[in-house]
C-alpha positions as CSV (number, residue, x, y, z in Angstrom):
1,X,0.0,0.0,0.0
2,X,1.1,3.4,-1.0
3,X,1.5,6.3,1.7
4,X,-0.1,9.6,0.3
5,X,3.7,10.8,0.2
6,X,4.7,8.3,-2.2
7,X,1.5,8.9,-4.4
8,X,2.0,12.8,-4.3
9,X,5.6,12.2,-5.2
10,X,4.8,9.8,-8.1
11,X,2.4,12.1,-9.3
12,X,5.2,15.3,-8.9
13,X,7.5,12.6,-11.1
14,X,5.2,12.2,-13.8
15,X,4.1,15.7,-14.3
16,X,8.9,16.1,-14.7
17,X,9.0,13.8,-16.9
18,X,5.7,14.6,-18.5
19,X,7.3,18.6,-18.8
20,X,11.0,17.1,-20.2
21,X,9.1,14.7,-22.5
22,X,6.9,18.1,-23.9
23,X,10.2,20.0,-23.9
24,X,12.1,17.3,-26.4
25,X,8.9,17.4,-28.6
26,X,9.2,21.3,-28.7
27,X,12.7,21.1,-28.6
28,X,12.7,18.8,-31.8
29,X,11.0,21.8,-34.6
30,X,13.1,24.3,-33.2
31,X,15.7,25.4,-36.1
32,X,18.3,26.7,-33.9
33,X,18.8,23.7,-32.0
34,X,19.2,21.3,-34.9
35,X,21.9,23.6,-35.8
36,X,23.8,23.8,-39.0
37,X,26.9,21.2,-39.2
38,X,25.0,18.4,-37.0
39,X,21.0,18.7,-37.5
40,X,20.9,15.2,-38.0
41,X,22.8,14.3,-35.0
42,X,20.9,16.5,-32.6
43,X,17.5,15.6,-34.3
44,X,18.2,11.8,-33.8
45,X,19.4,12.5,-30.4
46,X,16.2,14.7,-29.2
47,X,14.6,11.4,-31.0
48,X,15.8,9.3,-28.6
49,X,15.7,11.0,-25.7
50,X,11.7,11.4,-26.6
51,X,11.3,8.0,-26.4
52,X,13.4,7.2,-23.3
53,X,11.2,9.7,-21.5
54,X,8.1,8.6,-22.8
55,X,9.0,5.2,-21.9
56,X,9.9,6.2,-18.1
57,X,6.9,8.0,-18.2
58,X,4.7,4.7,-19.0
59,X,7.0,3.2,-16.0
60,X,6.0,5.5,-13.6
61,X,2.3,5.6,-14.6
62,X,2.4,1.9,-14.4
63,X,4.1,2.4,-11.3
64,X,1.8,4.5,-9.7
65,X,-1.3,2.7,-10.8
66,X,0.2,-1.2,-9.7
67,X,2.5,-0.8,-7.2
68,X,5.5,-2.4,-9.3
69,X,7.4,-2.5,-6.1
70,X,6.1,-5.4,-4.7
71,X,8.6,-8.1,-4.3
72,X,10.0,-10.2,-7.8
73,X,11.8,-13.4,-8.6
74,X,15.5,-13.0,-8.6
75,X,15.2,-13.9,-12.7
76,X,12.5,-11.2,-13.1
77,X,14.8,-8.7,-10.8
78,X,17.9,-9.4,-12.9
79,X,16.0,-8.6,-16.2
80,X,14.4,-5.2,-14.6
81,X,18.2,-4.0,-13.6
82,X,19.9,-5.3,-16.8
83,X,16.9,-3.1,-18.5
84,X,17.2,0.1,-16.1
85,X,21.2,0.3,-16.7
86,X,20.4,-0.2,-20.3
87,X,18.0,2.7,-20.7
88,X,20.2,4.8,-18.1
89,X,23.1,4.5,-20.2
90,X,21.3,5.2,-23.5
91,X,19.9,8.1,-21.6
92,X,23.2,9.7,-20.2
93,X,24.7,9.3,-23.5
94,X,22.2,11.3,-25.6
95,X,21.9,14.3,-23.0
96,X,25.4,14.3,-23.0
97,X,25.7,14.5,-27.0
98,X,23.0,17.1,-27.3
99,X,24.4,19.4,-24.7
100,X,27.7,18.9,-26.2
101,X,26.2,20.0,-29.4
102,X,23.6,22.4,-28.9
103,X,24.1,25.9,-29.4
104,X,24.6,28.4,-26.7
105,X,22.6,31.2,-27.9
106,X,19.2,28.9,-28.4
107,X,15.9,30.6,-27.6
108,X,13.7,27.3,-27.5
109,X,16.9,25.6,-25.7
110,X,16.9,27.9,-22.7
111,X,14.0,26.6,-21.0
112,X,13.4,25.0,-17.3
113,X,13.5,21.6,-18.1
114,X,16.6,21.5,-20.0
115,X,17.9,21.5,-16.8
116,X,15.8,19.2,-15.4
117,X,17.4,16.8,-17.8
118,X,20.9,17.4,-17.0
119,X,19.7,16.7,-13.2
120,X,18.1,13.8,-14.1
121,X,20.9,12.4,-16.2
122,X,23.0,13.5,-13.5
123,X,20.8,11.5,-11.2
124,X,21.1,8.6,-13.5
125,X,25.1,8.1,-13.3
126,X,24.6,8.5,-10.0
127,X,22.6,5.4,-9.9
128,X,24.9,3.4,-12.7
129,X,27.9,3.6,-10.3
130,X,26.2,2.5,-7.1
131,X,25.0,-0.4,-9.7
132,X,28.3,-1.0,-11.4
133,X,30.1,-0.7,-7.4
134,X,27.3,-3.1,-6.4
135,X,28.6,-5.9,-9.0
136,X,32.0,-5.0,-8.8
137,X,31.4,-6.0,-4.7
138,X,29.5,-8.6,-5.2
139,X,32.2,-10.4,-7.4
140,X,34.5,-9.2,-5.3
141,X,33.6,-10.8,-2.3
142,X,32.6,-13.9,-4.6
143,X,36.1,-14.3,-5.4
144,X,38.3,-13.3,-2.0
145,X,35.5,-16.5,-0.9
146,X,35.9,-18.6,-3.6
147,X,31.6,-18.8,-3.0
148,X,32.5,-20.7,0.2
149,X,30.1,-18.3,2.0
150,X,28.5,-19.9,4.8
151,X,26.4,-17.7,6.8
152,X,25.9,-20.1,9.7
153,X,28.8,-19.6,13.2
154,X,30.8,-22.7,13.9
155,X,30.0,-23.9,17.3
156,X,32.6,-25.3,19.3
């Protein structure tokens, strides 16, 4: 069961990503930011980053409506992390590229949730090196106990 906190910070979530997902579409028939030398680039980029919001979007809505954070199978688990890192990287990569590439001086550019997205892809490396330190621990510790882990105290 959800605590009116959560839902009221699901629903705050949605509306972001609802705003950055409005912004892209906006962003993607605005002349300046296609710029001259790399329209296609930054068109293809805005692209994808439409549909990477759109799709976290749908998460979050499915989210808010089922409760997805009830308790999976470790298989199920697995596939929902290897998916998250996936998107998150695909993410990361194209806010990266089009704020490498878009112009300074951009009217429709300068907007709020330009900065939203930085945040959130800020946010979302964030979240890719707890993962990737995760694993890297995990293995770790698999291999300094060559998966002789017994959680049980000797008795004498």
């Amino acid at each position: 069961m959800k605590t009116t906190a959560s839902i009221i910070g699901s629903i705050i979530g949605i509306a972001l990503l609802y705003f950055a997902y409005d912004y892209l579409r906006k962003l993607e028939d605005c002349m300046c930011a296609q710029g001259v030398a790399n329209a296609d680039e930054n068109k293809a980029d805005i692209q994808k980053l439409k549909y990477i919001e759109l799709l976290l979007l749908v998460i979050a809505i499915l989210n808010l409506i089922f409760s997805l954070n009830t308790v999976f199978s470790p298989l199920i688990a697995t596939f929902f992390t290897i998916a998250i890192v996936v998107i998150y990287v695909f993410f990361v990569m194209n806010v990266y590229r089009l704020y490498r590439n878009m112009p300074s001086d951009c009217e429709c550019a300068l907007k709020w949730p330009r900065y939203y997205l930085y945040i959130q892809a800020l946010l979302m490396t964030m979240v890719l090196i707890v993962i990737f330190m995760m694993i890297f621990t995990i293995f770790y510790v698999a291999h300094k106990t060559k998966g002789n882990v017994n959680m049980k105290p000797k008795r004498k």
